[in-house]
C-alpha positions in Angstrom: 55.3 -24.9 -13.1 58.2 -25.8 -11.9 58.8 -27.9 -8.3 61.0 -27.5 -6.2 62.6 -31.3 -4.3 59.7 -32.7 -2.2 57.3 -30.3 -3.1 53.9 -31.4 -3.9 51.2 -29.8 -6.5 49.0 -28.6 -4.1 52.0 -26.7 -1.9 53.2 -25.2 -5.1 49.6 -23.6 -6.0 49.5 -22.3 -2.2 52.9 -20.5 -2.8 51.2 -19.3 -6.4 48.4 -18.3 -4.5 50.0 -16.5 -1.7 52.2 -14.4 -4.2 49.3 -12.4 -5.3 47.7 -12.8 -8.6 49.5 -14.5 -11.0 50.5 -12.6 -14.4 48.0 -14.1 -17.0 48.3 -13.7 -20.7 44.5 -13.2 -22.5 44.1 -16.4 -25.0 47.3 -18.5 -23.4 46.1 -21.8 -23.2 48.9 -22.2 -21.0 48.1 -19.3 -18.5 44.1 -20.6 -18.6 45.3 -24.0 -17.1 47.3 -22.0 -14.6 44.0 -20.0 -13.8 41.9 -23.1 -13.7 44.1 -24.9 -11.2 44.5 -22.0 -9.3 40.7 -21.4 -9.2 38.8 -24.4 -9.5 38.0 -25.0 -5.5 37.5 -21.4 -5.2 34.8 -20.7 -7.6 33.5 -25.0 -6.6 32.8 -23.7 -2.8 31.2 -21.0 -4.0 29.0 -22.8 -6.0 28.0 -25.0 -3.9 27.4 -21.9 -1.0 25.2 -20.5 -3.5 22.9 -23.5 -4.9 23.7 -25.9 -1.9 23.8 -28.9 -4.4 27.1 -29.6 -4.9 26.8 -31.9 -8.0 24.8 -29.2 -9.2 27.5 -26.4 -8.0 30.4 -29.1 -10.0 28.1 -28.7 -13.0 28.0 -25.3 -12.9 31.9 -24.8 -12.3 32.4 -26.9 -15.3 30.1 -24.6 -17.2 31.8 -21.3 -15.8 35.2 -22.2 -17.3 34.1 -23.5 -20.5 32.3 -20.5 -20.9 35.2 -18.8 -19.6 37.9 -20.4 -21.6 35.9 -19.3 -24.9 36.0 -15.6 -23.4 39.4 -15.7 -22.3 41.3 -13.7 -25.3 38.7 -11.2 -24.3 40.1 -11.2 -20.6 41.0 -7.5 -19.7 44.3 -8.2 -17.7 43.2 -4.6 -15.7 40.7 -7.0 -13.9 41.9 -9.6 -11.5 41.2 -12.9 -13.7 39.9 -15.0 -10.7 37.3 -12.1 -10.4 36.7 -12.0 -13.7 35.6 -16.1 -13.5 33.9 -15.5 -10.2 31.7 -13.2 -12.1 30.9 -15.7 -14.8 30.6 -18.6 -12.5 27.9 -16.9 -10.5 26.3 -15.7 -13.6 25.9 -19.8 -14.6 25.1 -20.5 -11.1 21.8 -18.0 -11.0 20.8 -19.1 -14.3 21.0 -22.6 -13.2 19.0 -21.5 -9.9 16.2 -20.0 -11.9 15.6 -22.7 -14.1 16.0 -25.3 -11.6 12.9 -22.8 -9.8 11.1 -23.5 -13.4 11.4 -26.6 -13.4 9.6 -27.2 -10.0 7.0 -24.9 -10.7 6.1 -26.6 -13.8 6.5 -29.9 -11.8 3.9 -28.6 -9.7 1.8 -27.1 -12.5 1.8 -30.8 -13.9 1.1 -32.4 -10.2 -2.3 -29.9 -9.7 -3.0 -29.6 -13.0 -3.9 -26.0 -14.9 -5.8 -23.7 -12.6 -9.6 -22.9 -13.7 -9.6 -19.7 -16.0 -11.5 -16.9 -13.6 -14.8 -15.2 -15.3 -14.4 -12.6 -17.3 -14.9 -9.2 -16.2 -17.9 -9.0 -19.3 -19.4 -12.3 -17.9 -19.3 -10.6 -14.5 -20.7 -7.5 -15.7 -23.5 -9.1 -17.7 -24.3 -12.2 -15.7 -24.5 -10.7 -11.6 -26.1 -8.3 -9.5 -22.4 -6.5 -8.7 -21.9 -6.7 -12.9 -25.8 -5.2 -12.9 -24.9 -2.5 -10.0 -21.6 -1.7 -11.8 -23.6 -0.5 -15.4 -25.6 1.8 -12.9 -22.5 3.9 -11.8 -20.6 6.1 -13.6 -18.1 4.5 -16.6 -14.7 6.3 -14.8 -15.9 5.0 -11.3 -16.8 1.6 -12.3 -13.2 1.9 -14.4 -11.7 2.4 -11.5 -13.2 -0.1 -9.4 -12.3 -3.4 -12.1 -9.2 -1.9 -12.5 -8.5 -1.7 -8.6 -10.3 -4.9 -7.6 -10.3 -7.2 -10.6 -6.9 -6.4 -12.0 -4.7 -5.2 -8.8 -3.7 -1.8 -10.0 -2.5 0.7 -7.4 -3.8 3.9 -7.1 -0.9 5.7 -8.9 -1.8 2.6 -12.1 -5.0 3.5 -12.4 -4.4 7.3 -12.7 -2.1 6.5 -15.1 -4.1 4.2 -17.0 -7.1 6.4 -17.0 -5.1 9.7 -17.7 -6.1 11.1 -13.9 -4.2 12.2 -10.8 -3.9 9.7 -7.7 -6.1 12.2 -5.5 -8.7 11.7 -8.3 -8.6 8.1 -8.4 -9.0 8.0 -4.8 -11.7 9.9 -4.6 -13.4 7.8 -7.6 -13.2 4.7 -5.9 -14.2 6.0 -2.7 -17.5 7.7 -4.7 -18.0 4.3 -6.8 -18.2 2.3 -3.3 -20.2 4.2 -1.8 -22.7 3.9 -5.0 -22.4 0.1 -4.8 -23.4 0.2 -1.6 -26.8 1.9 -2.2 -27.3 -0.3 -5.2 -26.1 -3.5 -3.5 -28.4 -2.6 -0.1 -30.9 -5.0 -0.9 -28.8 -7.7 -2.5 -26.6 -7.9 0.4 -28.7 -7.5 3.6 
């Protein structure tokens, strides 16, 4: 790039800039510099919008064009080429966000330690009065009820785990309470 008499670098990528996009050749080392200097504070700020770490956001920029500079005899000149890094920069920047997410969860893990492993539902079952009450109900009813209360399902997972309609779950879990509750009468008053 060319300059004209008391012109710095920084005037003479804002005249670059304000032209439009630049013509860019795919795999042109020459025409990737051009994009990089063009670029760089660009895809940096938004970097560092989007993690809010911005030694993090410059690692993640340096990233972007390495990864972009292998890619770039596969740039499709139909696509604006600053778009085209914008896309891969944010793609590096998530990944870095999720892992960075990781990591503190496993710091965490480490800090508590593991969690306590809960019962079983067969220890349950074999070991208390509700596991005792649950072997008098109906198998599909008491299905429904671990499924719905020990596992989380919804209504529309269970049907689908037990091969019913929604309606018929409902009405399954609202039958299997009410049988708890007769069996449980004494245990719980």
């Amino acid at each position: 790039m060319r300059r004209r008499a008391g012109e710095t670098a920084i005037n003479a990528l804002r005249e670059e800039e304000a032209a439009g996009e630049p013509d860019y050749i795919p795999g042109s080392a020459e025409d990737f510099e051009r994009l990089y200097r063009c670029s760089y504070r660009r895809i940096l700020v938004t970097l560092i919008g989007m993690l809010g770490d911005p030694a993090a956001a410059e690692d993640c920029t340096q990233e972007a064009f390495v990864r972009a500079f292998r890619a770039w005899d596969r740039w499709k000149p139909g696509a604006p080429a600053e778009a085209w890094l914008h896309r891969i920069a944010i793609n590096v920047g998530v990944s870095h966000w999720r892992r960075q997410r990781l990591r503190e969860a496993g710091e965490l893990v480490k800090r508590l330690g593991r969690p306590a492993a809960p019962a079983s539902p067969a220890t349950i079952a074999e070991n208390t009065e509700l596991g005792r009450a649950l072997r008098k109900i109906p198998a599909k009813q008491a299905a429904a009820l671990v499924l719905r209360h020990y596992h989380g399902y919804t209504n529309r997972e269970i049907g689908e785990a037990l091969g019913v309609p929604e309606r018929t779950v409902a009405s399954r879990l609202a039958a299997a309470k009410a049988r708890l509750r007769v069996e449980l009468a004494d245990w719980v008053e």
